[in-house]
C-alpha positions as CSV (number, residue, x, y, z in Angstrom):
1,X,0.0,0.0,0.0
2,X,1.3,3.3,-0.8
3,X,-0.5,6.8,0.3
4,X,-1.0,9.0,-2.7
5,X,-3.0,12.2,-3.1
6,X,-6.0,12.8,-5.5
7,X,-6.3,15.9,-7.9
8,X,-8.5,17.8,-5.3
9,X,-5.1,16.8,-2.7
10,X,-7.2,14.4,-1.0
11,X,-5.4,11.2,0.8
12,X,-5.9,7.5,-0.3
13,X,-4.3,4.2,-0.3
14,X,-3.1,3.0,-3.4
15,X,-2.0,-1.1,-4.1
16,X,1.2,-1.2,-5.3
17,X,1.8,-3.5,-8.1
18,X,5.7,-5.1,-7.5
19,X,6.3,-5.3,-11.3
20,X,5.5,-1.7,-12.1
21,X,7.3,-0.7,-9.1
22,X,9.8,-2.6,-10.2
23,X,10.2,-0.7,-13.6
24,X,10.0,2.8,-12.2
25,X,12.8,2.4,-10.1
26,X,14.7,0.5,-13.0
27,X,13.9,3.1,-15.1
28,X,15.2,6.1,-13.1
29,X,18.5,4.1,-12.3
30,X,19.0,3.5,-15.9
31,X,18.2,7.6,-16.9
32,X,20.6,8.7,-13.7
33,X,22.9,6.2,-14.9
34,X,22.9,7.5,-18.3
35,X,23.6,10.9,-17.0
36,X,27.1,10.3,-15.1
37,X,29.7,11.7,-17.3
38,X,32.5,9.5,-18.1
39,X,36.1,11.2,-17.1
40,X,37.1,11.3,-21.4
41,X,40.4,9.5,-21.2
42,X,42.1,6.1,-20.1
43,X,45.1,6.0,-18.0
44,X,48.1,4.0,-16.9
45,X,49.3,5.2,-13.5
46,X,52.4,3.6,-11.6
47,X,55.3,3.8,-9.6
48,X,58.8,3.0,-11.6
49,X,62.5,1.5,-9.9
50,X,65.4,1.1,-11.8
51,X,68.9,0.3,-10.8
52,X,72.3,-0.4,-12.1
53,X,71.8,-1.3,-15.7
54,X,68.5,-2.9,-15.9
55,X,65.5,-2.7,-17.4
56,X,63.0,-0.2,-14.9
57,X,60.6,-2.5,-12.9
58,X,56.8,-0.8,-11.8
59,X,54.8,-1.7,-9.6
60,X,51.2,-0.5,-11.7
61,X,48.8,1.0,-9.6
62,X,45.9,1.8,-12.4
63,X,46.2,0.6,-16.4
64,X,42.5,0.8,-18.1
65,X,45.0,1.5,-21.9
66,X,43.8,-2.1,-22.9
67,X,47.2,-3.7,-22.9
68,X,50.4,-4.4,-20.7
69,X,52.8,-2.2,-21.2
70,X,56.7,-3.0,-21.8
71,X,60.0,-1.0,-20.1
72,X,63.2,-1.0,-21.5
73,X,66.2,0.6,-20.9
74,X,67.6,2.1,-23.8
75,X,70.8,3.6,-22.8
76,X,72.1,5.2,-20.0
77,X,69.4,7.1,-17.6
78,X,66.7,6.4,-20.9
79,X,63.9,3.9,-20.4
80,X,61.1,3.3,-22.6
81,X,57.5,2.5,-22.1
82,X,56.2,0.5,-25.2
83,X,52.3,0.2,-26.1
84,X,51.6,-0.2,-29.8
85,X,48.9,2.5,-31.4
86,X,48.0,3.7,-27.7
87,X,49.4,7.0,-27.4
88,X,47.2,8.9,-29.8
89,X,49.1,11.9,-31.4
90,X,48.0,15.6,-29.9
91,X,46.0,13.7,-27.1
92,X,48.5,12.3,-24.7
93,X,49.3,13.6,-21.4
94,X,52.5,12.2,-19.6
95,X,53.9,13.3,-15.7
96,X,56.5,11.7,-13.8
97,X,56.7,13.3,-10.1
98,X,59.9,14.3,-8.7
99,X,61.7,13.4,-5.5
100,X,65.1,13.7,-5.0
101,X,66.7,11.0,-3.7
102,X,70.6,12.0,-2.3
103,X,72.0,15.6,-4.5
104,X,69.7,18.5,-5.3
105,X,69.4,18.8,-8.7
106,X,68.5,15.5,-10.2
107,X,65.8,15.6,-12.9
108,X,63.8,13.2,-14.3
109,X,61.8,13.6,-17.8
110,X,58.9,11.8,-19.6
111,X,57.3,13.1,-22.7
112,X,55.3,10.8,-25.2
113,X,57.3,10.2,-28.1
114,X,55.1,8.3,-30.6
115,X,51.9,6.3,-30.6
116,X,53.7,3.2,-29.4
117,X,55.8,5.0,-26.5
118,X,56.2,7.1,-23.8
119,X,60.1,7.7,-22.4
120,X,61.6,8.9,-19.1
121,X,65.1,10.4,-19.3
122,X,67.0,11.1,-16.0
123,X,70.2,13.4,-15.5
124,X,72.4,14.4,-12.3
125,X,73.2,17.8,-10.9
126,X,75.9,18.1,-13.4
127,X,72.9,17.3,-16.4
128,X,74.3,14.0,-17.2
129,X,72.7,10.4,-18.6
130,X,72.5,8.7,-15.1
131,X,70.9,5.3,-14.2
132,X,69.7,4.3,-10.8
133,X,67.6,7.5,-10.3
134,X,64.7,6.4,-10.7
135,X,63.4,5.4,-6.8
136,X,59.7,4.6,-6.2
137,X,59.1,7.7,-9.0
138,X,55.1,8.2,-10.0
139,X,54.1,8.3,-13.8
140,X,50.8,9.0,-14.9
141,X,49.8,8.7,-18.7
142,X,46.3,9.5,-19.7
143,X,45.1,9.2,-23.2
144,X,42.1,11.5,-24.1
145,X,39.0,10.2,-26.1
């Protein structure tokens, strides 16, 4: 039983049938549902190590890019983040955080590079090639729709 209210604002009972019930509250979830906007991009987010003269190693803390994926180390303090055909032209974003780890002055870089990869370049204070810089260091790539 439900309590509704005539034209003339009057009070009654009404019996509530389960299966319209039902489709009126399906139907509003579906239309609110409908109406959440979605955030316009997919994104890889984790945290890259590298040491001595090996490949960088992450530990991935969000990926919704549809694939895995793969670091390289390409020379000294240059890595490489390989995903064929994801990193659209004009509509990838890349950020690597900074944290210093023993001298003022490291610096780390990543900038997209082609559709297939994304590359992190790290130099000391004196602005050369270094390896082993990378500690616990955050990237975030998002690829907008």
């Amino acid at each position: 039983m439900a309590l509704n209210l005539d034209d003339n604002k009057r009070p009654y009972f009404k019996q509530l049938n389960l299966d319209e019930t039902f489709d009126e509250i399906s139907t509003a979830f579906n239309s609110l549902e409908a109406s959440i906007p979605t955030k316009g991009y997919t994104e890889y987010v984790a945290l890259v190590n590298q040491s001595s003269t090996n490949n960088p190693t992450v530990t991935v803390l969000k990926n919704d890019l549809g694939g895995t994926p793969v670091w390289t180390r390409t020379g000294t303090g240059s890595y490489k983040m390989t995903l064929a055909g994801v990193f659209t032209t004009n509509k990838t974003y890349v950020m690597i955080g900074q944290n210093y780890q023993n001298n003022y002055g490291e610096l780390t870089y990543a900038y997209w590079n082609s559709t297939n990869d994304v590359y992190i370049e790290t130099v000391n204070a004196s602005n050369t090639p270094t390896d082993g810089l990378l500690v616990i260091r955050t990237i975030e790539v998002r690829v907008y729709n």
